[in-house]
C-alpha positions in Angstrom: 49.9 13.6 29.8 51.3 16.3 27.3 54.0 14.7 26.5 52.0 11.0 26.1 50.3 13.0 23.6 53.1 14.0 21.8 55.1 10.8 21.9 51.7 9.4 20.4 50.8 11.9 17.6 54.8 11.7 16.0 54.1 7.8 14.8 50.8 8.7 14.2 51.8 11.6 11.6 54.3 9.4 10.1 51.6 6.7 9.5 49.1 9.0 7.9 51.6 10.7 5.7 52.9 7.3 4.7 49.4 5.4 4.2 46.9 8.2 3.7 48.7 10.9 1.8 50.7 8.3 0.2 53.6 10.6 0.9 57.1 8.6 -0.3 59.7 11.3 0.7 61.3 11.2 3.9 62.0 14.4 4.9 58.2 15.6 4.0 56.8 12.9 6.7 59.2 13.9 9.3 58.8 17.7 9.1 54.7 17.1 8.9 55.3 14.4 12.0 57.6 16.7 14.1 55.2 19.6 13.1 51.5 17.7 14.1 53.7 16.7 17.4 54.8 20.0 18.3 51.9 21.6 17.5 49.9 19.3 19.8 52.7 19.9 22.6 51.9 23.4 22.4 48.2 23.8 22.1 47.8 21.6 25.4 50.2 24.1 26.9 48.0 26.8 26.0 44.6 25.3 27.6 46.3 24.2 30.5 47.4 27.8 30.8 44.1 29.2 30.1 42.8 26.9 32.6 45.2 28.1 35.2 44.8 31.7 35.0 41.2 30.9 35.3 41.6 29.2 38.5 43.5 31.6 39.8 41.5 34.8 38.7 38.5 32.8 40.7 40.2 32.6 43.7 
């Protein structure tokens, strides 16, 4: 699922930088994509992390 997510925000970024921001370099819309995608990748790391250590301190 985290990587769905991640493989789903990159086009997404690129899209919005290209037909919202109306952002015509290249480079910009890659970096914001790869950033938006990463940044994604890790915050669902973190939660499912949080949620683990929350299982486990239950238990």
């Amino acid at each position: 699922m985290q990587e769905l997510l991640t493989a789903v925000t990159y086009p997404l970024g690129w899209l919005v930088c290209s037909y919202v921001l109306k952002i015509e370099s290249g480079l910009a819309k890659l970096l914001i994509s790869l950033t938006a995608a990463i940044l994604v990748y890790v915050l669902i790391g973190i939660k499912l992390s949080k949620k683990e250590n929350k299982k486990d301190n239950e238990d």
